[in-house]
Structure formats: structure tokens, C-alpha cells
C-alpha positions as CSV (number, residue, x, y, z in Angstrom):
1,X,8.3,-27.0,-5.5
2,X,9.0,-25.7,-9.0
3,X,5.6,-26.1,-9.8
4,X,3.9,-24.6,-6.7
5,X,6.0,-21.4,-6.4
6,X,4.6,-20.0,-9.7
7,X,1.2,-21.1,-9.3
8,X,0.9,-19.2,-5.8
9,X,2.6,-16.3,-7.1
10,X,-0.1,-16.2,-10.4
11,X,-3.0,-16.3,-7.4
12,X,-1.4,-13.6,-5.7
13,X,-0.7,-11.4,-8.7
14,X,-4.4,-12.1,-10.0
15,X,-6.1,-10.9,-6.6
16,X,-3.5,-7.7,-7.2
17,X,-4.5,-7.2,-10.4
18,X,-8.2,-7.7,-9.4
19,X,-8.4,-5.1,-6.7
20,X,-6.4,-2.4,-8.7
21,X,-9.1,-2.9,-11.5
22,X,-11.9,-2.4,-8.9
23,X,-10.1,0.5,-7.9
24,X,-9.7,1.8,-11.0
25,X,-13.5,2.0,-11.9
26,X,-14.1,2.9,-8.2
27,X,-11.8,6.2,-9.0
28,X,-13.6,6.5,-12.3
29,X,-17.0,6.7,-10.8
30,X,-15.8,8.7,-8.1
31,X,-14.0,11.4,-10.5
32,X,-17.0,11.8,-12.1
33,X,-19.3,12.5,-8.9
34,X,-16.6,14.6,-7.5
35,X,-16.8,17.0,-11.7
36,X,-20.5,16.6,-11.3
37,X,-21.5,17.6,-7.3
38,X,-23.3,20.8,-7.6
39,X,-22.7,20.8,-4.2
40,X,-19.1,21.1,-4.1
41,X,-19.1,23.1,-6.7
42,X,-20.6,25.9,-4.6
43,X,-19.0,25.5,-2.1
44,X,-15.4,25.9,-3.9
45,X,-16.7,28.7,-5.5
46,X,-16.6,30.6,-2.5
47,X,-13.1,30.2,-2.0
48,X,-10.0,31.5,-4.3
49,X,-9.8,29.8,-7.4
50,X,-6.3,28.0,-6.4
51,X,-8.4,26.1,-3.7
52,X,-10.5,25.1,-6.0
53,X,-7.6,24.0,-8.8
54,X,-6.1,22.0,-6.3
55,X,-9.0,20.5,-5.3
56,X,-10.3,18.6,-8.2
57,X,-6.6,17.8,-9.2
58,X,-5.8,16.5,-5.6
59,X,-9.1,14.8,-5.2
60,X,-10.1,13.9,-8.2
61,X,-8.6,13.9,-11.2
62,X,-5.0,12.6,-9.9
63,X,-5.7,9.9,-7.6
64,X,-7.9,8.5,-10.3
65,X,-5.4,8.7,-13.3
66,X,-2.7,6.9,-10.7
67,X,-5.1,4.2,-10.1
68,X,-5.3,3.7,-13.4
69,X,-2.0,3.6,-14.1
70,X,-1.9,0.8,-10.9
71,X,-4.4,-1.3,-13.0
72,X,-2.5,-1.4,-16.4
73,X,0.7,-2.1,-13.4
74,X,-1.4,-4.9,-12.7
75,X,-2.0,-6.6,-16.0
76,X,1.4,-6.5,-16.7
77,X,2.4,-8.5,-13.5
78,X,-0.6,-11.1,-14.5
79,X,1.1,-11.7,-17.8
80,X,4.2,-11.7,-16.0
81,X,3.2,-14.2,-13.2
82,X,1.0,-16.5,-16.0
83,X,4.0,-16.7,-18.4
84,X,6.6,-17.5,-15.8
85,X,3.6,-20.0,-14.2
86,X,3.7,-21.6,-17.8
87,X,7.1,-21.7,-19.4
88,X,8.7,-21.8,-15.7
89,X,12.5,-20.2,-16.6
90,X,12.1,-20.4,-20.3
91,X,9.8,-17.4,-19.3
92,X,12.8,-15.4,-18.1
93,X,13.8,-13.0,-20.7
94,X,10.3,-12.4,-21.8
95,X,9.2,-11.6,-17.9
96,X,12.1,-9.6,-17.1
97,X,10.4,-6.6,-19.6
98,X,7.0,-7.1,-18.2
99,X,8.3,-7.0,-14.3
100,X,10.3,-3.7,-15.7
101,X,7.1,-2.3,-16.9
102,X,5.2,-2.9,-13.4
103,X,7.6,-1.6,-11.8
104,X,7.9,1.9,-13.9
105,X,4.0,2.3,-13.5
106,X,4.0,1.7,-9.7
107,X,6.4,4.0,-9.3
108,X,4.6,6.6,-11.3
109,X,1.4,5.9,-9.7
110,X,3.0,7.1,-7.0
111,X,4.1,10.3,-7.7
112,X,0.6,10.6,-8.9
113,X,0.2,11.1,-5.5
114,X,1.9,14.4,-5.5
115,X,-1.3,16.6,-6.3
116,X,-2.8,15.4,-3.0
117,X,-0.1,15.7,-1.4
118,X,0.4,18.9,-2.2
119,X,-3.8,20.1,-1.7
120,X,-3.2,18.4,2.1
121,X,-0.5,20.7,2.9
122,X,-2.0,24.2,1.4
123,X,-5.2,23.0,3.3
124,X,-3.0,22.8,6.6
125,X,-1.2,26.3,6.3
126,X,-4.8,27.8,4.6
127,X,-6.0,26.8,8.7
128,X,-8.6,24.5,7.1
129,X,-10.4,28.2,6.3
130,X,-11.4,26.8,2.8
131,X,-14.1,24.1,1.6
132,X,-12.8,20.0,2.2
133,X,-15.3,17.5,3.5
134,X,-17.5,19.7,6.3
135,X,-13.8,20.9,7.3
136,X,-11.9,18.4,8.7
137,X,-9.2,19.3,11.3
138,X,-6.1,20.7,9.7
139,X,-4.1,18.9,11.9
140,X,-5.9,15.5,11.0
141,X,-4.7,15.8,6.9
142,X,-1.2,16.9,7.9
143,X,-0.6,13.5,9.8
144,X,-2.6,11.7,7.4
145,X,-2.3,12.8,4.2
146,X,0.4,15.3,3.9
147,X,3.2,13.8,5.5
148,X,2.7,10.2,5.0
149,X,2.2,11.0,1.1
150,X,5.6,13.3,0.9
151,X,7.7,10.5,2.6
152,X,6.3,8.2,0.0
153,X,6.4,10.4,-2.9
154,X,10.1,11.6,-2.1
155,X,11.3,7.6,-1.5
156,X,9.2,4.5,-3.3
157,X,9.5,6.1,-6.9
158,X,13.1,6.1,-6.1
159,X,13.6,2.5,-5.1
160,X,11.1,1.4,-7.3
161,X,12.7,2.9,-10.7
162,X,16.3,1.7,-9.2
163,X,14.4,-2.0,-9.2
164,X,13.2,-1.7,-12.3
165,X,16.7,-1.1,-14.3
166,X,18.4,-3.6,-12.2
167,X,15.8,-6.5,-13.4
168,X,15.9,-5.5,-17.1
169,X,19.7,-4.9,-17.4
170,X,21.3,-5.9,-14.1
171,X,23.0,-8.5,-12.7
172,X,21.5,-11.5,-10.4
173,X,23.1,-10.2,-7.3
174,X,21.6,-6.3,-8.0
175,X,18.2,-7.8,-8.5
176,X,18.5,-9.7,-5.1
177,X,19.8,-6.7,-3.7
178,X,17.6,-3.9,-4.8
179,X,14.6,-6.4,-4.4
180,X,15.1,-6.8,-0.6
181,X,15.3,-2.8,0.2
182,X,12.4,-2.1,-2.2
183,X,10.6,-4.9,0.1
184,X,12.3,-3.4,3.2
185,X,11.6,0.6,2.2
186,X,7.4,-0.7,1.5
187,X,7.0,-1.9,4.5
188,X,8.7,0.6,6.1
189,X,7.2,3.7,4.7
190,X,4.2,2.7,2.8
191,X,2.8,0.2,5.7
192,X,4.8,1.3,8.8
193,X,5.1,5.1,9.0
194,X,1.6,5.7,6.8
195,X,-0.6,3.4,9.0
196,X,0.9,4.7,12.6
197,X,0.8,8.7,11.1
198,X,-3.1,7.5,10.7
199,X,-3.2,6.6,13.8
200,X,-1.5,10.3,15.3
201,X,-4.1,11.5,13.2
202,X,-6.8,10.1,15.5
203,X,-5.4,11.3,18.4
204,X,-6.8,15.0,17.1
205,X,-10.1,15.6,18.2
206,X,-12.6,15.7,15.6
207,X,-16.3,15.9,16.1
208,X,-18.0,14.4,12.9
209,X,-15.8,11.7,15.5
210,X,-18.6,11.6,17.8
211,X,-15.9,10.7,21.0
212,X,-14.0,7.8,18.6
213,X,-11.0,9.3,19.1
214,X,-8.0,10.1,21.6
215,X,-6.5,8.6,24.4
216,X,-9.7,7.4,25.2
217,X,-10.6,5.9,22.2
218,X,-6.9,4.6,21.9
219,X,-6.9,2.5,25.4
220,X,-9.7,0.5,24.9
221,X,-8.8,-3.0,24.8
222,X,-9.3,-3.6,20.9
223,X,-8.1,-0.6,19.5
224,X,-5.1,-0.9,21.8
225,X,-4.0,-4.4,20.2
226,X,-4.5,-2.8,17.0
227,X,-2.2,0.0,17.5
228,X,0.2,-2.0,18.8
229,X,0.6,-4.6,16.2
230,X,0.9,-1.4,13.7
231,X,3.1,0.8,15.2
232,X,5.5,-2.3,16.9
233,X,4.8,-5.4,14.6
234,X,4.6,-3.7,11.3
235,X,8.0,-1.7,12.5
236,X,9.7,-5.7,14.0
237,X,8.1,-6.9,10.7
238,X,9.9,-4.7,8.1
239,X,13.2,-5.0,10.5
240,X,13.0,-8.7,9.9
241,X,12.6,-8.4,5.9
242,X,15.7,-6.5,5.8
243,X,17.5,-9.1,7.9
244,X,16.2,-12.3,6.2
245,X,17.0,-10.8,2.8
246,X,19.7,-8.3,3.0
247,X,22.7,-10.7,3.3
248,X,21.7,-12.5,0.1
249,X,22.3,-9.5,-1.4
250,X,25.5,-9.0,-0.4
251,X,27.6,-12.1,-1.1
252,X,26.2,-14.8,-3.5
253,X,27.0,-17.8,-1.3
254,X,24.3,-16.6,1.0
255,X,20.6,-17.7,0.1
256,X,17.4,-16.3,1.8
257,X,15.3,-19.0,3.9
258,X,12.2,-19.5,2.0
259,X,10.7,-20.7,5.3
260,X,12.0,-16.9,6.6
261,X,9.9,-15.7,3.8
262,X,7.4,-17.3,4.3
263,X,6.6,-16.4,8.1
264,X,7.4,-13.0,7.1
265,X,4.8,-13.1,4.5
266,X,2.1,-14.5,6.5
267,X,2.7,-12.4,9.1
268,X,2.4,-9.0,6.9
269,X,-1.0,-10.6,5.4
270,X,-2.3,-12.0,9.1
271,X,-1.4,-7.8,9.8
272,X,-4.6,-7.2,7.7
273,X,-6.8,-10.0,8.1
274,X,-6.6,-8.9,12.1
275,X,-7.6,-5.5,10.7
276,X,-10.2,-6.4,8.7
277,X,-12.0,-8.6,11.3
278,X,-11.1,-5.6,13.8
279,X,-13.2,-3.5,11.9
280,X,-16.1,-5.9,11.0
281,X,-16.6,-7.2,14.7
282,X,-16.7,-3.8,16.1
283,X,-19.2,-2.7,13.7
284,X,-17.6,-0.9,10.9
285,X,-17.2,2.5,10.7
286,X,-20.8,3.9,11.4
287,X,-20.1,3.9,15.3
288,X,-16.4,4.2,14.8
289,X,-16.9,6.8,12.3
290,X,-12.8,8.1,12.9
291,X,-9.6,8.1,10.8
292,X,-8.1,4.5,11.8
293,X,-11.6,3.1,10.8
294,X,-11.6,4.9,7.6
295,X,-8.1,4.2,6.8
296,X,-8.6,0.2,7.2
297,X,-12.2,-0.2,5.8
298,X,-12.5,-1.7,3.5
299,X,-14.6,1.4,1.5
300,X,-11.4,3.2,1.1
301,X,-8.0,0.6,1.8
302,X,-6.5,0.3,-1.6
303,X,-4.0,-2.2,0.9
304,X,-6.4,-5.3,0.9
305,X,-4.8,-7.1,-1.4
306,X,-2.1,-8.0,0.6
307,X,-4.2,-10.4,2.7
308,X,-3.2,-12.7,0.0
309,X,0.6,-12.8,1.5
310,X,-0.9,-14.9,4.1
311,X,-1.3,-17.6,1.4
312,X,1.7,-17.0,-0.8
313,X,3.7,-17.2,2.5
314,X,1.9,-20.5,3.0
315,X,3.0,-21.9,-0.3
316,X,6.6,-21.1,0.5
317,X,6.2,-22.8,3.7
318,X,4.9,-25.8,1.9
319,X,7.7,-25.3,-0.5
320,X,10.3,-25.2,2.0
321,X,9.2,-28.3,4.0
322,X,9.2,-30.5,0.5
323,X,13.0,-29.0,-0.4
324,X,13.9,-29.9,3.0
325,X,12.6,-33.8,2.8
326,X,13.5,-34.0,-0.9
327,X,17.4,-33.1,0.4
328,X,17.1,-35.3,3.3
């Protein structure tokens, strides 16, 4: 067990680290296309300068800085994971300053979502009357974008940097304590309410759409299951984190079940496996060509790395069964 706890956890950090570093070139050369678009230009020029301001910061510039931010995150948690894989406990000290450091840049990637945030909402009350990808539907970026991002913005920084001074100066029981509602509070907000607001936002109709959207849309067979296991299961999911791991927080007698964990774990991964053959068997986005396809694609979900849950909550299956017949 003590060997195969850190090695899963140094495969799941590495496919974290991995995809934030795609992501991070991804928003690089995106930035770059979005500064050099003639196109767009022109089209912002035609508005008030503000628009235009917000625009590029919201769009652009912002996301692609906090991405950035996410990938240097993620480096620091390979170290992290790799020395703690290597020197098992030994590692302790020396990881508690790196986990501090991932946490601090999470966080502040995102509030680097405040400049979108903020471009969503003035493109709501401006009555979409100004230049954003062939004028999508007001309505469509206040559910999506607006919203979801404020709640997240106003909260995860929050727990995140609360996280981080528990692990560098605080005791066992605060770490165990603040680790369980920053796991509670990102599945919650960040998975829960984010995915379901995207799938209010497909409710508006939006005719770049082409009919993908709605009740009718909604009550076919498929997309029904789909909704359901995010607006239910991801809700039952992140109501079961905080009662597996809460009372460990609380008193130090009480441990968490790694076989809880575990289930939890693979479940939260399975959540986007399901999406992401969802999306493939129906035929990706180009006859779905709506919100809830964009938002689980694979083109755009920065969220795909938590498929690899479904193995880390394996391993602590594994880990659990061996602890079990090693005490019996």
C-alpha cells in the first residue's frame, strides 16, 4: 500500500500537469490569433472602445495568463507527487512548500477568471448589441459564463488560499479539515453548479444551434441520461465527499474509508468518461453544434483530466482490499 498510493497519485498528478501544459500553449496560440484576426478587429472597432478593452482582456489575454499560471500549478504538484513517490514521508517537509505553492497558483488562476467574468456580464446588460462570436444570445453567456464564473471567482480562491496556509503552517487535523471542504466546495461549484448552469444555458434558443437545443433537445434519450447524471449525480456525488470526509476532520479518532474514497473517485472520473463517449458516439459537436457539446468536448474542456480519478480511485480500492487482508 505504501508503495502504490504515491505511485498512483504521481500518474494522476503527471496527466494534470500534462493537460494544463497543452492548455497553456493552446491559450498561447489562441492569444495570438485572437491579437492578430483582422477580422475581429473590425468588427470591435465599430463598437465603443470599452467593448473592445474588455474583449481582448476577457478573451484573450486573461484566460491565457491563468492557464499559464495552471501549468507552472502543475509542475509544482509533479515535483511534489515525484518527491513524495520517492522519499515516501521523508518527503514531507519538503512537499508541504510545493503543495503550498500549487495551491496559491490555482487559486490565482482563478481569479484570473475575473476579466471574463466581468466581459460576460457587460455583454448581457450591453443586450448582446456589441461584437462576440456572430452574437451569441445574451442570455446563453449569463448562464454560462457570467454566473458560473462569479460563484467561482467569489468562493475557490477562498478555500483554496485557506488550504494552502493550513498545509504549510497548520496542524494535521486543519489540513484534514480544510482538505475535505476544498474537495467538497470543487465539486460543488466548479463541477456541479458550472456544468448544470451550461446546461440552463442550452435551454435558450440559439440558431448557429441548428434545433440542438431545448426541451426538445433535452428529452431525447441520451442527452436526458446526461443531464441527469450532472445535475443529480454530480450534486449526490459532492454530498457524499463531504460525508465521507468531513467527520475526519472533526475529531482525530475518526479516519476516512479509503474504499469511500475510492468509489467516490471513480465515480467523479466515470462522470467524464460517460461524457466523453457521450459526445464521441453521437458525433461530436458538428451535428450537435450547442452549449453542452461545447462545454464537454474535448476542443474546449480544460476538465479532462479528471478521467484519471477513475484510476487513482482504483488504486485506493486496491489499497484498501490489501490493508484489509494484511489486518486480517
Amino acid at each position: 500500500m505504501k508503495k502504490t498510493i504515491p505511485l498512483g497519485i504521481l500518474i494522476a498528478v503527471s496527466v494534470y500537469f500534462g493537460l494544463a501544459l497543452y492548455w497553456a500553449i493552446e491559450g498561447i496560440i489562441g492569444s495570438i490569433s485572437y491579437i492578430s484576426n483582422s477580422y475581429v478587429y473590425q468588427q470591435l472597432s465599430q463598437g465603443p472602445l470599452w467593448w473592445m478593452v474588455l474583449y481582448y482582456s476577457g478573451e484573450g489575454v486573461a484566460g491565457t495568463l491563468g492557464l499559464i499560471i495552471r501549468a507552472v500549478a502543475g509542475f509544482f504538484a509533479f515535483y511534489a507527487a515525484a518527491l513524495f513517490w520517492w522519499k515516501k514521508e521523508n518527503a514531507l517537509s519538503v512537499v508541504k512548500g510545493k503543495v503550498g505553492a500549487v495551491l496559491t497558483l490555482e487559486g490565482i488562476y482563478f481569479l484570473s477568471l475575473i476579466p471574463s467574468t466581468i466581459t460576460a456580464f457587460a455583454y448581457y446588460f450591453a443586450n448582446g448589441n456589441v461584437f462576440y462570436f456572430d452574437h451569441t444570445p445574451p442570455l446563453i453567456l449569463l448562464y454560462v459564463a457570467a454566473i458560473p464564473t462569479l460563484v467561482t471567482v467569489t468562493i475557490i480562491p477562498i478555500v483554496l488560499f485557506k488550504l494552502r496556509s493550513k498545509v504549510v503552517v497548520g496542524s494535521t487535523q486543519d489540513i484534514v479539515k480544510w482538505s475535505s471542504l476544498t474537495a467538497f466546495t470543487y465539486a460543488l461549484v466548479v463541477f456541479w453548479f458550472s456544468y448544470s448552469m451550461a446546461w440552463l444555458g442550452n435551454m435558450v434558443p440559439f440558431d448557429r444551434a441548428g434545433g440542438q437545443y431545448g426541451w426538445s433537445f433535452l428529452f431525447g434519450p441520451i442527452n436526458f441520461a446526461s443531464f441527469i447524471i450532472t445535475v443529480l449525480g454530480l450534486l449526490a456525488l459532492a454530498l457524499f465527499i463531504l460525508k465521507l470526509t468531513f467527520p475526519a476532520s472533526k475529531t482525530q479518532d475518526s479516519k476516512t474509508s479509503l474504499r469511500g474514497l475510492g468509489v467516490a473517485m471513480m465515480a467523479f472520473g466515470g462522470y467524464f468518461i460517460f461524457n466523453l463517449l457521450y459526445f464521441y458516439l453521437t458525433g461530436g459537436y458538428a451535428p450537435h453544434p450547442n452549449v453542452w457539446y461545447e462545454m464537454i468536448g474535448p476542443p474546449h474542456n480544460v476538465n479532462l483530466w479528471c478521467l484519471v480519478f477513475v484510476f487513482l480511485g482504483l488504486v485506493l480500492l486496491v489499497s484498501s482490499k490489501e490493508k484489509n487482508m494484511s489486518a486480517s
